[in-house]
Backbone as a chain_set.jsonl record, in Angstrom:
{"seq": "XXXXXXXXXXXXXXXXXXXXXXXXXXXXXXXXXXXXXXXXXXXXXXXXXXXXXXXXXXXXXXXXXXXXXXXXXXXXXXXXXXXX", "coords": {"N": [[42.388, 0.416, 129.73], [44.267, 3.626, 130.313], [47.566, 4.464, 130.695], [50.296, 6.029, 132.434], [51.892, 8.759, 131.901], [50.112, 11.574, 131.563], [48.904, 14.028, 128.862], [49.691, 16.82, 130.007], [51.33, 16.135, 131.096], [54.749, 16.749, 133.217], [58.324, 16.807, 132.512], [60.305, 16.305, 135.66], [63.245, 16.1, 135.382], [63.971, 18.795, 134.027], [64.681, 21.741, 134.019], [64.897, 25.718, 133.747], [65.917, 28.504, 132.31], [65.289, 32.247, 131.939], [66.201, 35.322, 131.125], [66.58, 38.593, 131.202], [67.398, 41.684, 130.665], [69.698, 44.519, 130.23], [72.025, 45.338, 128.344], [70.141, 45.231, 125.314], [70.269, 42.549, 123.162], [72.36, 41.455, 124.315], [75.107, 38.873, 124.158], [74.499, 35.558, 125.397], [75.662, 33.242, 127.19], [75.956, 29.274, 128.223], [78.036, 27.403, 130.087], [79.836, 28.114, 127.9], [78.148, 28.076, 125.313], [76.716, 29.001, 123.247], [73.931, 30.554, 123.951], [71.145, 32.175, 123.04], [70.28, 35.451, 122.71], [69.336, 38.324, 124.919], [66.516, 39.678, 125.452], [65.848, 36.741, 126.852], [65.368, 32.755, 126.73], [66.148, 29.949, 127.966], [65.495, 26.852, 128.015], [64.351, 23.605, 128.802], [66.693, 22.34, 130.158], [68.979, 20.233, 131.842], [69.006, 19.887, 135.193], [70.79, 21.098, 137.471], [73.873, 23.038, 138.018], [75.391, 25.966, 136.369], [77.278, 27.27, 134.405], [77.135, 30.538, 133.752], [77.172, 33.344, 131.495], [77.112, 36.73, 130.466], [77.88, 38.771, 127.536], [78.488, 41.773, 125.654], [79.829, 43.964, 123.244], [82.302, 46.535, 124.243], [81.291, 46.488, 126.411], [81.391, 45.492, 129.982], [82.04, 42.03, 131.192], [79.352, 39.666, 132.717], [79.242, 37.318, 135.078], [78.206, 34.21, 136.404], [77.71, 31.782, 138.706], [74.947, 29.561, 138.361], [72.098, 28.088, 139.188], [70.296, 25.585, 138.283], [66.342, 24.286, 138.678], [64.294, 21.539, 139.145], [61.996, 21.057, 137.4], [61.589, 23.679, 137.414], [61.466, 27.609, 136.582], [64.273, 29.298, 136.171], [64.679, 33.566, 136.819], [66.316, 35.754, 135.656], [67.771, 39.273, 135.901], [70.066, 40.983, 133.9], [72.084, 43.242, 134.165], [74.277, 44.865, 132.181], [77.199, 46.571, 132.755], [79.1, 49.601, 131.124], [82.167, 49.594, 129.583], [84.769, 51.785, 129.936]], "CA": [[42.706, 1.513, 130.616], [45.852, 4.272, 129.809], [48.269, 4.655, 132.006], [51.252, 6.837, 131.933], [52.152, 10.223, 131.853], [48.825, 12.443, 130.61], [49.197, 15.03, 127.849], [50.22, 18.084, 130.504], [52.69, 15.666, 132.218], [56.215, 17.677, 133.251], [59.535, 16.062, 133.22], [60.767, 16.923, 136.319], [64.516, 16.418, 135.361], [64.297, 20.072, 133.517], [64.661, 23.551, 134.222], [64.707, 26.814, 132.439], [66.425, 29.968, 132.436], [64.937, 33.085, 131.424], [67.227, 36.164, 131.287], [66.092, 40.007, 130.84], [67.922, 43.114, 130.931], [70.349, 45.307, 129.341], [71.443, 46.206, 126.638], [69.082, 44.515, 124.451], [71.14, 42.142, 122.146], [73.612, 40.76, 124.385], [75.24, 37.454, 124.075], [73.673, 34.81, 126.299], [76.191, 31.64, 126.999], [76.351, 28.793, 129.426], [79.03, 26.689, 129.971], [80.494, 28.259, 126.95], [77.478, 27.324, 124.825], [75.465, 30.154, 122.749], [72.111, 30.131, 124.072], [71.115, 32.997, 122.367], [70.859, 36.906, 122.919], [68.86, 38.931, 125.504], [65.794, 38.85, 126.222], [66.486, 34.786, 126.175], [64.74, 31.48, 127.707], [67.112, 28.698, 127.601], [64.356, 25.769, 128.654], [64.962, 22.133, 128.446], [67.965, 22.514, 131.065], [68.801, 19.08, 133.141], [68.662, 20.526, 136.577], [72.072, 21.132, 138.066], [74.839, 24.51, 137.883], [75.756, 25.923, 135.113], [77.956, 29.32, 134.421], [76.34, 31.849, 132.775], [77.943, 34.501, 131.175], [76.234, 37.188, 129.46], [78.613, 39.487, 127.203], [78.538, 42.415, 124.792], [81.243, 44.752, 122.97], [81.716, 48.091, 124.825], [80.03, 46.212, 128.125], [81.625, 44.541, 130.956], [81.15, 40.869, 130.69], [78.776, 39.278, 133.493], [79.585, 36.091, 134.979], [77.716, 34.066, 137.817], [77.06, 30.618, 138.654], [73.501, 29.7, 138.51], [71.469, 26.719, 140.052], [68.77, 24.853, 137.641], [65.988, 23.314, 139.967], [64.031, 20.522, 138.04], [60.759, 21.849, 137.134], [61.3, 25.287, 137.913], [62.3, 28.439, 135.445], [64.88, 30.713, 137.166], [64.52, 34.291, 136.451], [67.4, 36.331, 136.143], [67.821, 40.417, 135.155], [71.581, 40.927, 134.117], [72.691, 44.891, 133.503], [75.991, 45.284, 132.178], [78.569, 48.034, 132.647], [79.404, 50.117, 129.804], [83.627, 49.767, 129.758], [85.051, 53.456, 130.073]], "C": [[44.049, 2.123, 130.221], [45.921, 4.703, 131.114], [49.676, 5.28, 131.646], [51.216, 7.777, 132.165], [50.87, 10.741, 130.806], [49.558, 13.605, 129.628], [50.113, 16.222, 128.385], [51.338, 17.134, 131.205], [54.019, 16.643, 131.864], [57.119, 16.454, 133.422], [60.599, 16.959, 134.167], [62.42, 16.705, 136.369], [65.288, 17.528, 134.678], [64.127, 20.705, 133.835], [64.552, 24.31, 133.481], [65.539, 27.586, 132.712], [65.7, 30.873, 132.029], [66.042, 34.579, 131.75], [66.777, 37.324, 130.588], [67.127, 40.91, 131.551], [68.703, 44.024, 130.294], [71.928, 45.013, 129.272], [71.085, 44.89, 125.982], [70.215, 43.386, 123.512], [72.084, 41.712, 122.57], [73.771, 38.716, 124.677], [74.589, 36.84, 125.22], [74.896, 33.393, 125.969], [75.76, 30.816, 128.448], [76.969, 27.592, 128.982], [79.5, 26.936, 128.443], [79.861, 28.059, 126.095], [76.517, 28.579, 124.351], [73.923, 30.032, 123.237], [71.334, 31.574, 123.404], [71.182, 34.813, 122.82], [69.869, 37.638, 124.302], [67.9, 39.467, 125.074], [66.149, 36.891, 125.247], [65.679, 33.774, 127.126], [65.343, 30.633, 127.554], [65.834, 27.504, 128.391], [64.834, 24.242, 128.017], [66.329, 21.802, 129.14], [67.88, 21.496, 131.969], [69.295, 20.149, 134.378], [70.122, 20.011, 136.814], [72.59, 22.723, 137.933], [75.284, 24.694, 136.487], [76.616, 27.621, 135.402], [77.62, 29.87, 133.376], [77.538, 33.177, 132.266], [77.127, 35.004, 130.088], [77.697, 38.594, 128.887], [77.993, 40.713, 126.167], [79.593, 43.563, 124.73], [80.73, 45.602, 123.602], [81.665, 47.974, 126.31], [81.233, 45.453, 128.734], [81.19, 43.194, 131.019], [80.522, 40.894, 132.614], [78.803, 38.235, 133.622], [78.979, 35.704, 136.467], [77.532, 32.316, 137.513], [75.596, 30.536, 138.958], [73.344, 27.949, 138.601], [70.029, 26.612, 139.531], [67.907, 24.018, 138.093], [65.238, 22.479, 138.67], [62.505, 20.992, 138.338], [60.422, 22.852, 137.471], [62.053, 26.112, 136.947], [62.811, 29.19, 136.952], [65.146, 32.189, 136.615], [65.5, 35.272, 137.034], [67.207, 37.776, 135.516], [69.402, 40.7, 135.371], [71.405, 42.441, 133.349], [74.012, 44.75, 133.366], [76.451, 46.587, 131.631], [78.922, 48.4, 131.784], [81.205, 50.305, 130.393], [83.974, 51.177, 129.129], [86.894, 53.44, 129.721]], "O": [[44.943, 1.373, 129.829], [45.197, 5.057, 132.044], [50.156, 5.004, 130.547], [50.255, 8.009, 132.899], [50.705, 10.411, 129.632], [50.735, 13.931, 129.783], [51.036, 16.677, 127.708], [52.209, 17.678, 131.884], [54.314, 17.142, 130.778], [56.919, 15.455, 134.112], [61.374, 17.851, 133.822], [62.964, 17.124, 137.391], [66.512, 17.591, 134.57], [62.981, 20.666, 134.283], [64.122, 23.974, 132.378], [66.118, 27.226, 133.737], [64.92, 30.23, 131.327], [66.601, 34.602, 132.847], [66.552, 37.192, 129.385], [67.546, 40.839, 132.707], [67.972, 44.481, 129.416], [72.716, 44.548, 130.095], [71.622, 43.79, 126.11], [71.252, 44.017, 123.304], [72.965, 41.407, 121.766], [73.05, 37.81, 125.097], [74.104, 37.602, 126.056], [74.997, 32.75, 124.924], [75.367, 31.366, 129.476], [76.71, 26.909, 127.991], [79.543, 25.931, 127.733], [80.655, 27.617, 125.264], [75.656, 29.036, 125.104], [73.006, 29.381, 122.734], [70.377, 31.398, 124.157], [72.242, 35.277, 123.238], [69.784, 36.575, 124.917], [68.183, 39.986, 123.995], [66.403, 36.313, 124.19], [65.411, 34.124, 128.275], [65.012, 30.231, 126.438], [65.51, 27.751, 129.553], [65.495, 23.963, 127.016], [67.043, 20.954, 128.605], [67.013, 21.527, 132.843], [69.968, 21.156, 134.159], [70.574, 18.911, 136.497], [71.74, 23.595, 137.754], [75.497, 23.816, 135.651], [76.537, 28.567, 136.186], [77.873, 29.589, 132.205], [78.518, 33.648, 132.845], [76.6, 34.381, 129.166], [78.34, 39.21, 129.736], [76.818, 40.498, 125.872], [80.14, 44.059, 125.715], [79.532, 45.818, 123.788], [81.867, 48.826, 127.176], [82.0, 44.834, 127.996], [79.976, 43.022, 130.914], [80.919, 41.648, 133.503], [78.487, 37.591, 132.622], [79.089, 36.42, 137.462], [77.294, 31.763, 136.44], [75.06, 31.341, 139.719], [74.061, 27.004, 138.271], [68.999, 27.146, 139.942], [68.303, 22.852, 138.09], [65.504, 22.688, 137.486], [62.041, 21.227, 139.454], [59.282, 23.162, 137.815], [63.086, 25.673, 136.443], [62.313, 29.483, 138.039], [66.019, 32.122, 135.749], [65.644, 35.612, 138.208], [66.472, 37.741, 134.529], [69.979, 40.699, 136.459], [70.801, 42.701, 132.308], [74.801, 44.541, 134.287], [76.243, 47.3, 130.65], [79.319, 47.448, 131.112], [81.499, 50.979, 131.38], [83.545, 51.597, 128.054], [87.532, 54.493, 129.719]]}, "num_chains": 1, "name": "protein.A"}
């Protein structure tokens, strides 16, 4: 008899991020940590806070704390300000 976690099993001590919006191409960090550019999925995230910051030249940076639940993606749309 098998016993264990089946093929679709989740580990519920991860989260996700997903992050859409403008301008296309901007940085994507958390906790200071490249996650890559916009549109972005950061997945594989132990569940807890993290600070986000999304930047690009020109733009206003964007900065928020965010809250990773454990088997849930959180879906964020970040616009940033064109600096004048």
């Amino acid at each position: 008899m098998k016993t264990g976690p089946g093929p679709l099993s989740i580990d519920l001590r991860y989260g996700s991020i997903s992050i859409t919006g403008r301008p296309f191409s901007a940085d994507v960090y958390l906790d200071e940590n490249h996650e890559g550019i916009i549109p972005c999925t950061v997945e594989h995230l132990e569940a807890g806070a993290y600070n986000l910051r999304v930047k690009k030249e020109n733009f206003q940076d964007h900065k928020e704390r965010v809250l990773v639940k454990p088997g849930e993606t959180l879906y964020l749309k970040v616009y940033l300000e064109p600096e004048w």
